[in-house]
C-alpha positions in Angstrom: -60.2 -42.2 11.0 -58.7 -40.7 8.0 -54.7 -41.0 7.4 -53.3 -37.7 6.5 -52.0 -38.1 3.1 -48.7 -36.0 4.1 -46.4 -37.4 5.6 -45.0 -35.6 8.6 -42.1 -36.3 11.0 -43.2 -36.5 14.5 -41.9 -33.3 16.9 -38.5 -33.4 18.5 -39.8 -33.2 21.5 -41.6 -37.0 21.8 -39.7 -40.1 23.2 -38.2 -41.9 20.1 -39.3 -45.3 21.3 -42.7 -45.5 20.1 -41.9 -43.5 16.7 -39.1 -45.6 16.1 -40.9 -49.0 16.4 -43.6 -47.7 14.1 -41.0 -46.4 11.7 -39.5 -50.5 11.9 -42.6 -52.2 11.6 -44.5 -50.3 8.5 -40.5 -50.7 6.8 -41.2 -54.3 7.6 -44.4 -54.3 5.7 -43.1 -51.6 3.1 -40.8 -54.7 2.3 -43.6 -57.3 2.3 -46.3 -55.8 0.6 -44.9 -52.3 -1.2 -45.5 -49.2 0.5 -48.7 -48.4 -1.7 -50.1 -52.1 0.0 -49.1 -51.5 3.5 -52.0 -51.6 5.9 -50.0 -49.3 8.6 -50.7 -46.9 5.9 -53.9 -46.9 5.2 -55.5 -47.3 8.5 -58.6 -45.4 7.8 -59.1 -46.7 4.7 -59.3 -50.0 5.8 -61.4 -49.0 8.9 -64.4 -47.7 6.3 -64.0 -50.7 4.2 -64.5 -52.8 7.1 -67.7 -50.8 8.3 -68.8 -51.2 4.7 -68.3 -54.7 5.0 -70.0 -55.1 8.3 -73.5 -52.7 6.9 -73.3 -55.3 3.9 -73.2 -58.3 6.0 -75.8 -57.0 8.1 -78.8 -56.0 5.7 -78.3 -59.4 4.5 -78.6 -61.2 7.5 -81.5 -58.8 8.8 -83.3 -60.6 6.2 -83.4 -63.7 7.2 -83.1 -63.0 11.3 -87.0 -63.3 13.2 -87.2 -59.8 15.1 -89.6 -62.1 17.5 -88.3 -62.5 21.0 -89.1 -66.1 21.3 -87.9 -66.8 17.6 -84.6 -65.1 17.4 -81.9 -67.3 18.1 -83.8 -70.3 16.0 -83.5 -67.8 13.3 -79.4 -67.4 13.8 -79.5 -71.3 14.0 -81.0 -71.6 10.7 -78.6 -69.0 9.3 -75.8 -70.4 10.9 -76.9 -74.0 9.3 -76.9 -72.4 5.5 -80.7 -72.5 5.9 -81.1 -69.4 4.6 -78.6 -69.1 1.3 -74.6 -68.4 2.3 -76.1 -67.9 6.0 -73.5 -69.0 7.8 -70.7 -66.7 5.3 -72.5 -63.9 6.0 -72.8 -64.0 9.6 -69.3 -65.0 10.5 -68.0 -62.8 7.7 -70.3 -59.9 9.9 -69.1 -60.9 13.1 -65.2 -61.1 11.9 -64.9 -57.6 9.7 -66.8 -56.5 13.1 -63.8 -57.6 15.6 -61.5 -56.5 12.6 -62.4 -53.3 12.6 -62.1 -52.6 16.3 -58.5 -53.5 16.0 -57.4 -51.2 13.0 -59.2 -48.3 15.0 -57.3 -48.5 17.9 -54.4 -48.8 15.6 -55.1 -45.9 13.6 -55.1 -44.1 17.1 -52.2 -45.3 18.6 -50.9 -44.5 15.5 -51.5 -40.9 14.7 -50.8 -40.5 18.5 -47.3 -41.7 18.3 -47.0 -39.3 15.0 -48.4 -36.5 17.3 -51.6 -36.2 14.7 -53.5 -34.7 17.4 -52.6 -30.8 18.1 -53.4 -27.8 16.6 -55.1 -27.9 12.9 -55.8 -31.7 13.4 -57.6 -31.1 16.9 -61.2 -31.4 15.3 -60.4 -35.1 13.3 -59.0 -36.2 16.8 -62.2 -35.3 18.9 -64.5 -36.8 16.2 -62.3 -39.7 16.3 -62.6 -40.2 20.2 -66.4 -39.8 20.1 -66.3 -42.5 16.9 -63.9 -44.9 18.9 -66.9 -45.3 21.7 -69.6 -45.5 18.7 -67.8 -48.9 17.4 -67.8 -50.5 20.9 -71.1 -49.8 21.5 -72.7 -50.7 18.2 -70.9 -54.4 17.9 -71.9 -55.0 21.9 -75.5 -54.0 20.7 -75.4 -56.8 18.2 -74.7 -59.9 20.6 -77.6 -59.3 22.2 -80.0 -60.4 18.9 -78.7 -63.6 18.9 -80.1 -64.2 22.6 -77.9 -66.9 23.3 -76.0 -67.4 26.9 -73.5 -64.9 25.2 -76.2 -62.5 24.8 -77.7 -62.6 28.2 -74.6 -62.5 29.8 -73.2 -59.2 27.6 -76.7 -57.8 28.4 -77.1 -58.3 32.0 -73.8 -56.5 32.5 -74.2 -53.6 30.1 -77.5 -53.2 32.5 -75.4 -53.6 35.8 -73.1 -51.0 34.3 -75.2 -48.6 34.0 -77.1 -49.4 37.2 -74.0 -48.1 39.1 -74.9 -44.5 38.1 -77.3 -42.8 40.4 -79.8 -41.8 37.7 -80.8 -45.4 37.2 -80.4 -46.7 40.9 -80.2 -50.6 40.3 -83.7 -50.3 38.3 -82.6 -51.6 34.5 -81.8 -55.0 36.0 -85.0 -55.8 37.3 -86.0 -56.1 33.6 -83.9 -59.4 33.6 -84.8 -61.2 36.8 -87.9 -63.4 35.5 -87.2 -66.0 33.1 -90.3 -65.0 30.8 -89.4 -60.6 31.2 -87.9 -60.3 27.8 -90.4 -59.5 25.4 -91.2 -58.6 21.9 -91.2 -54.6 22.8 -87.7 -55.1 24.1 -86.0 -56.9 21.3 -87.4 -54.1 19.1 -85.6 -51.4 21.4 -82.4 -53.7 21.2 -82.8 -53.8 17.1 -83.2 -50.0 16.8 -80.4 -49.6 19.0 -78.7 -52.4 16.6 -79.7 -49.8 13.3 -79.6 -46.5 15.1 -75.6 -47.2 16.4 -74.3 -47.4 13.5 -75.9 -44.8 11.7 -74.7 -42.6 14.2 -71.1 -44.4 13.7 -71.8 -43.6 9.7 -72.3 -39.7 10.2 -69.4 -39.3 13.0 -67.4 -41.3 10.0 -68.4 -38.5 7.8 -67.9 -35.1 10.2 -64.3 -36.6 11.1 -62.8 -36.2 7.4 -64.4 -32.6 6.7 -61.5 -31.2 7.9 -59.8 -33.3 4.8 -60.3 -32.3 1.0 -58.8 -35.8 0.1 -59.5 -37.9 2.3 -58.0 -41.8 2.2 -61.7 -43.6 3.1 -60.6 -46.4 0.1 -57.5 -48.3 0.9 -56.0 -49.5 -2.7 -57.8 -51.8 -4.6 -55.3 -55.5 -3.9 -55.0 -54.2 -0.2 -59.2 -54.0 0.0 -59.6 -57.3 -2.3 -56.4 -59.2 -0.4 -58.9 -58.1 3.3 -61.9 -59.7 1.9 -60.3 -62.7 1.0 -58.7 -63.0 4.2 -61.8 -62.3 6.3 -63.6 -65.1 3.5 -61.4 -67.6 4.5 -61.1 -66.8 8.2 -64.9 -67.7 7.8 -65.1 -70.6 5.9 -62.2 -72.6 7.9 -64.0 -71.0 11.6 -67.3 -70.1 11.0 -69.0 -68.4 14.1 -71.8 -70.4 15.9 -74.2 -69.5 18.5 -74.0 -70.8 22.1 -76.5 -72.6 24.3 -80.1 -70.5 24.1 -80.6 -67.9 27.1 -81.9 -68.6 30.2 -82.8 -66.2 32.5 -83.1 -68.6 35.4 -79.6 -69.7 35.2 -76.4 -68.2 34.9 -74.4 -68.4 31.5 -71.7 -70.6 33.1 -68.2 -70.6 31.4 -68.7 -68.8 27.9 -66.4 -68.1 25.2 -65.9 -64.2 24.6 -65.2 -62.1 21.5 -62.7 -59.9 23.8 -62.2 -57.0 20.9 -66.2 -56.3 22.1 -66.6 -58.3 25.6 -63.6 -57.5 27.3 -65.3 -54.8 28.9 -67.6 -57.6 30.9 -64.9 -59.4 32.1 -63.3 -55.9 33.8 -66.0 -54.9 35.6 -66.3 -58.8 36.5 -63.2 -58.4 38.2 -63.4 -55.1 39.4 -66.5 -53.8 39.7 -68.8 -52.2 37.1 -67.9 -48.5 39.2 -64.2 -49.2 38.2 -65.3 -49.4 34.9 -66.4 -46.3 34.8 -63.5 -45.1 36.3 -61.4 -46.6 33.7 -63.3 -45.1 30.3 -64.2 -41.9 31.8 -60.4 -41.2 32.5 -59.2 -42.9 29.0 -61.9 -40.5 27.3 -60.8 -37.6 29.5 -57.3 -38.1 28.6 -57.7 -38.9 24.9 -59.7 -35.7 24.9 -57.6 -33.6 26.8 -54.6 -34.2 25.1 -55.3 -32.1 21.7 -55.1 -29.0 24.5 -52.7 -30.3 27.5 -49.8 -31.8 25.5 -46.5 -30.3 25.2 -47.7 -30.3 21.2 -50.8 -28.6 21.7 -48.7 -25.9 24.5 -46.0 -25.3 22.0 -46.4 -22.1 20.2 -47.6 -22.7 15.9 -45.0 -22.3 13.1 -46.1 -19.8 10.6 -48.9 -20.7 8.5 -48.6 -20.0 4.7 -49.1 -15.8 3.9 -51.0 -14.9 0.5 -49.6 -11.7 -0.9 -52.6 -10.3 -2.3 -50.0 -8.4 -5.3 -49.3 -11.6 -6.6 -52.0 -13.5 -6.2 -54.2 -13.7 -9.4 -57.2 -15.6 -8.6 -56.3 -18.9 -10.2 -57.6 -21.1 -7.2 -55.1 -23.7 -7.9 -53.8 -23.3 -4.1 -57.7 -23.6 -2.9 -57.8 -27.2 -5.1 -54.9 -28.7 -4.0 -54.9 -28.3 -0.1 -55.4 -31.2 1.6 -57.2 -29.9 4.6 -59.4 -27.6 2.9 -57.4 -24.3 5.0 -57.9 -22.5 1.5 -60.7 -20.2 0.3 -61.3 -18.2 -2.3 -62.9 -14.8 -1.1 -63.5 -11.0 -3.0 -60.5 -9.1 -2.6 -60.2 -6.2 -0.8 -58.2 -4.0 -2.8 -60.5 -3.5 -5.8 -57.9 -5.3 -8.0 -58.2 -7.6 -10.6 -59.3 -10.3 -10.8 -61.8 -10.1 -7.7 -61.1 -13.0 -5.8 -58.2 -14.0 -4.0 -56.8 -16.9 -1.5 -57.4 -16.7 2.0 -55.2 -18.8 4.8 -57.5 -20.2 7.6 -54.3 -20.4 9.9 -56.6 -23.1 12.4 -56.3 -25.5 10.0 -53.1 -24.6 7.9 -50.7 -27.6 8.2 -47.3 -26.2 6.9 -47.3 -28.6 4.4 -46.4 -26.0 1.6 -48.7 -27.4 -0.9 -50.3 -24.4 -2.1 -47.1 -22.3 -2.7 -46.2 -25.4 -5.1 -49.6 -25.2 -6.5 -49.1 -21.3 -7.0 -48.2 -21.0 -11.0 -45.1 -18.5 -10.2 -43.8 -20.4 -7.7 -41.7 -22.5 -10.1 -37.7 -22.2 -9.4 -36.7 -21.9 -13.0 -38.2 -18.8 -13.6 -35.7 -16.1 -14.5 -36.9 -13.5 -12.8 -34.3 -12.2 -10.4 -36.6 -11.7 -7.7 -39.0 -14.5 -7.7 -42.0 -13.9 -5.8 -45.1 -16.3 -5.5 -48.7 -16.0 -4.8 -48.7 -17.6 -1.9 -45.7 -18.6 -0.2 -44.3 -20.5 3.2 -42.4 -17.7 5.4 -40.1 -20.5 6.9 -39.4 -21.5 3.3 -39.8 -19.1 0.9 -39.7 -19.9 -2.9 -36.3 -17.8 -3.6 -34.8 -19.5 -1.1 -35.9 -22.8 -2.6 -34.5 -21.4 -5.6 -31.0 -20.3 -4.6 -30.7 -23.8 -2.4 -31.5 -25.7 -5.5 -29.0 -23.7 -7.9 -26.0 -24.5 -5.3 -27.2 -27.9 -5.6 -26.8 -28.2 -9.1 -23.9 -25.8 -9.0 -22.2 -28.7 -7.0 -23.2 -31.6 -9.3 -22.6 -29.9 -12.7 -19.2 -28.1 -11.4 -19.0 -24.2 -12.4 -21.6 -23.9 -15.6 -24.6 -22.0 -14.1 -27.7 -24.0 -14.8 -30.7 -23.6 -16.7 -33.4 -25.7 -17.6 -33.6 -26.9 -20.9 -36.3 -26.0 -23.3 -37.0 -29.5 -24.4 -36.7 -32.8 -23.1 -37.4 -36.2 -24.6 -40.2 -38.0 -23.1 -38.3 -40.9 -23.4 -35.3 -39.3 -20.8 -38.3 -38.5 -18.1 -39.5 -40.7 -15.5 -42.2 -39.8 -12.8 -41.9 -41.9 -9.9 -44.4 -42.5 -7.4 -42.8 -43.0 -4.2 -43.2 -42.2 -0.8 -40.5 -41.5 2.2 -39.0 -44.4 2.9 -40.0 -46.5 -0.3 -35.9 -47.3 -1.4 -37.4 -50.6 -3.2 -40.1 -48.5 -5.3 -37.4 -45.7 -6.3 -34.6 -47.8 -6.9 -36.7 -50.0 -9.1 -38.3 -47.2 -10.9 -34.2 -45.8 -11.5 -33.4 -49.4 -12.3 -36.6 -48.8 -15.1 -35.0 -46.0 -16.5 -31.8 -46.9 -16.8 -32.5 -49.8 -19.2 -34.5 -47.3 -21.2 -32.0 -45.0 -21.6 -29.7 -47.4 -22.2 -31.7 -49.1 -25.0 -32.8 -45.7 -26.6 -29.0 -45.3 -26.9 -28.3 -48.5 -28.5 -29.0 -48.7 -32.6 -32.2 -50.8 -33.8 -31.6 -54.6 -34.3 -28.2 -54.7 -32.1 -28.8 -57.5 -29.5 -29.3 -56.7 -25.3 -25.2 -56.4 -24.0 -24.1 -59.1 -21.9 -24.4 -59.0 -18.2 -21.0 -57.6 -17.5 -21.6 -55.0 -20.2 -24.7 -54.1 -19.2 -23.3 -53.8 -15.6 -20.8 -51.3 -17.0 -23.2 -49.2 -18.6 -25.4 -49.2 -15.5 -22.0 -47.9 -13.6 -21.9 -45.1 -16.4 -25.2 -44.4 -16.1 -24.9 -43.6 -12.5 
C-alpha cells in the first residue's frame, strides 16, 4: 500500500489509455488541491490513516458492544441511539472510514498497475499487497456479522454457503444456521476473534509490504489527513448508519440494503452461484499474482543497476541513507583498504532511480577535476556525462564564457523549491516568489512598490 516516493514514467511498451487518464485526473486535482494535497498521490497514506481510523473507532465501540449472543444487536441499538456517549459517531464514523478504505485500495492498485509498479524490484510490495487486498475484505465482512441484524444473517449464511461449495466442508457449515435458537454464545466469540484476529493480520501484512521501502509514505500530509476526517465526520453526522430489523433464522432477510464496497460479493454468488465465485477470485488472485512474473514488464530484460567502484568509494554511507528502497548496505571491504566498509548494490531491489550517485559526495558536477569519477555511479548516466551535458547547457544560455560556479552566493538570490513533475502552479508561483524578492532587494530602502506596468516590466527583465 505504500506510494513510491519517485516518480517514474510508465514503460513504452503499455497502452497509453489508462496512463494518460491517470496523468488527467491527478492534474485535475493537482489544480484543486496542490499537488502536495492530492489524494491520487498519496494512496497509501490515506489507506493507513483510514485503518487507523477504523482500529480507533473500533476499541471504542467494543466497549460498549454486549459479546452476548442474545444481547448484541440491543447493544448496537443503544450505541446507535447515543446511549452510550458519541455512540452513534463512532459507529458510523467505523463503518464509513471502513467502506472508505476499500475504495482507496483498489485505487492504489489500479493505480500502481497502470504505472507498471509491479515488476522486478517492486515484485515483493505487490504480492504483500494482493495478500493485504483479501485481508480488508474479509475483516470488514467479519464485522457485519456482530451486529446480528437481517444484514448480518444474510452476509453470514452466504459466507457459509461459499465455503460449503468446497469439498472439504461438503454442505456441513450451514447446518449451523438452520434452527432459529443454533447461534450461541461460543459462536459469537469465534465471530469476535475472527473480528480482532483479521485485522491484526491486516496490521502486520500492512507492515511486511513497506519493508522493501526506507521511507515509506504511511502519513498522508497533515490538511489532506485532517480535510478526510472531517469529511468522513460529516458524512456521519448528516447519514448516520443504523441497524436493520433483528435476525431471524426462521425467515429469510427479505429485501435488504447492502454496503456493496463489502457485500457485493453476496449478491454475485446470488446470481451466479457461490462456485462462480470462486471461480471469479481465484482467477483475479491468480492474475494479480502472476503478473509481477508473466507481463511483458516482468519478461523484459533489467536496465543496469547502479555499480560501486570500490576505489572511490570511502565509506561515508550517505548512498546507504538516502535509498528509498533500502537496495544499499554497507559491508567490510574486500580489498583491505581504508576505510573498511564500503556500499553494496542489491541489484533485486535497485530501482534506477540514481539517488545514491547524487548522495555520493564526489558526484557533484562542479568539481574541477577533469575526470570526474564518483563513488557510486548510474552506468546509463554516468556523472561526467551529467557534467559535460550540463556545461553545454549553460554554454548555450550564457553564450561563449565557460562557466564556473561561483564561490558565493547571496542567500537572498537562492530559492529551493519544492515541486514535483507536473506541479507548473507550485513552481511558477515559487519563481513568481522570487522574482519580487529580487526585485525588492534591488530597489533602495524607503522607495515605494513600482506601479503595475513597471513592475510588469521588471518581471519581463527578470525573465
Amino acid at each position: 500500500m505504500s506510494d513510491s516516493p519517485i516518480a517514474t514514467a510508465p514503460p513504452s511498451w503499455r497502452a497509453p489509455l489508462p496512463v494518460a487518464l491517470l496523468d488527467g485526473v491527478e492534474r485535475l486535482f493537482d489544480r484543486a488541491f496542490g499537488q502536495a494535497g492530492n489524494p491520487w498521490r498519496h494512496l497509501g497514506g490515506l489507506a493507513f490513516l483510514l485503518f487507523w481510523i477504523v482500529a480507533a473507532t473500533g476499541i471504542y465501540v467494543y466497549i460498549g458492544f454486549d459479546t452476548r449472543a442474545d444481547s448484541a444487536y440491543a447493544s448496537v441499538d443503544r450505541l446507535s441511539s447515543n446511549a452510550f456517549p458519541l455512540g452513534s459517531l463512532a459507529r458510523s464514523l467505523h463503518r464509513y472510514a471502513s467502506d472508505a478504505l476499500v475504495l482507496v485500495t483498489l485505487l492504489h492498485v489500479a493505480r500502481e498497475w497502470a504505472r507498471g509498479r509491479y515488476a522486478h524490484f517492486r515484485r515483493f510490495s505487490w504480492l504483500t499487497g494482493v495478500f493485504a487486498l483479501w485481508l480488508v475484505f474479509a475483516s470488514g465482512i467479519g464485522g457485519f456479522w456482530l451486529v446480528w441484524d437481517r444484514l448480518a444473517q444474510y452476509s453470514l449464511v452466504a459466507t457459509t454457503e461459499w465455503l460449503d461449495a468446497l469439498p472439504v466442508f461438503g454442505g456441513t457449515l450451514i447446518r449451523n444456521f438452520i434452527a432459529p435458537h443454533a447461534v450461541s454464545d461460543r459462536l459469537f466469540s469465534l465471530l469476535i476473534f475472527l473480528h480482532i484476529g483479521l485485522p491484526l493480520a491486516l496490521l502486520a501484512s500492512m507492515w511486511v509490504h513497506l519493508q522493501r521501502l526506507s521511507r515509506p509514505a504511511s502519513h498522508p500530509p497533515r490538511a489532506l489527513a485532517f480535510g478526510t476526517l472531517a469529511a468522513l465526520t460529516l458524512l456521519c453526522l448528516a447519514r448516520p448508519v443504523a441497524s436493520d430489523a433483528p435476525a431471524a433464522l426462521d425467515t429469510a432477510p427479505g429485501v435488504l440494503q447492502l454496503d456493496w464496497f463489502y457485500l457485493g460479493f453476496h449478491a454475485f454468488a446470488d446470481v451466479f452461484s457461490p462456485v462462480a465465485l470462486w471461480v471469479a477470485v481465484g482467477g483475479f488472485t491468480l492474475l494479480l499474482v502472476a503478473l509481477p512474473y508473466s507481463a511483458r514488464a516482468a519478461r523484459a530484460a533489467r536496465p543496469a543497476t547502479a555499480v560501486v567502484d570500490p576505489r572511490n568509494c570511502n565509506g561515508c554511507a550517505r548512498c546507504f541513507a538516502d535509498c528509498p528502497y533500502a537496495a544499499i548496505t554497507m559491508r567490510a571491504r574486500t580489498d583491505r583498504r581504508s576505510p573498511t566498509l564500503q556500499a553494496v548494490v542489491e541489484p533485486e531491489l535497485c530501482a534506477r532511480c540514481g539517488i545514491c550517485a547524487g548522495a555520493c559526495p564526489s558526484s557533484t558536477p562542479f568539481r574541477s577535476a577533469a575526470d570526474l569519477v564518483t563513488g557510486i555511479d548510474m552506468p546509463e548516466a554516468p556523472v561526467h556525462a551529467l557534467r559535460a551535458t550540463l556545461e553545454a547547457a549553460l554554454l548555450r544560455i550564457a553564450g561563449s564564457r565557460e562557466p564556473h560556479l561561483r564561490a558565493y552566493v547571496p542567500r537572498e538570490r537562492v530559492r529551493v523549491a519544492w515541486v514535483g513533475r507536473g506541479d507548473t502552479r507550485g513552481l511558477a508561483a515559487a519563481l513568481q516568489s522570487l522574482r519580487e524578492d529580487l526585485i525588492a532587494a534591488r530597489r533602495p530602502t524607503g522607495t515605494p512598490p513600482p506601479k503595475r506596468t513597471e513592475r510588469n516590466r521588471n518581471r519581463s527583465a527578470v525573465r
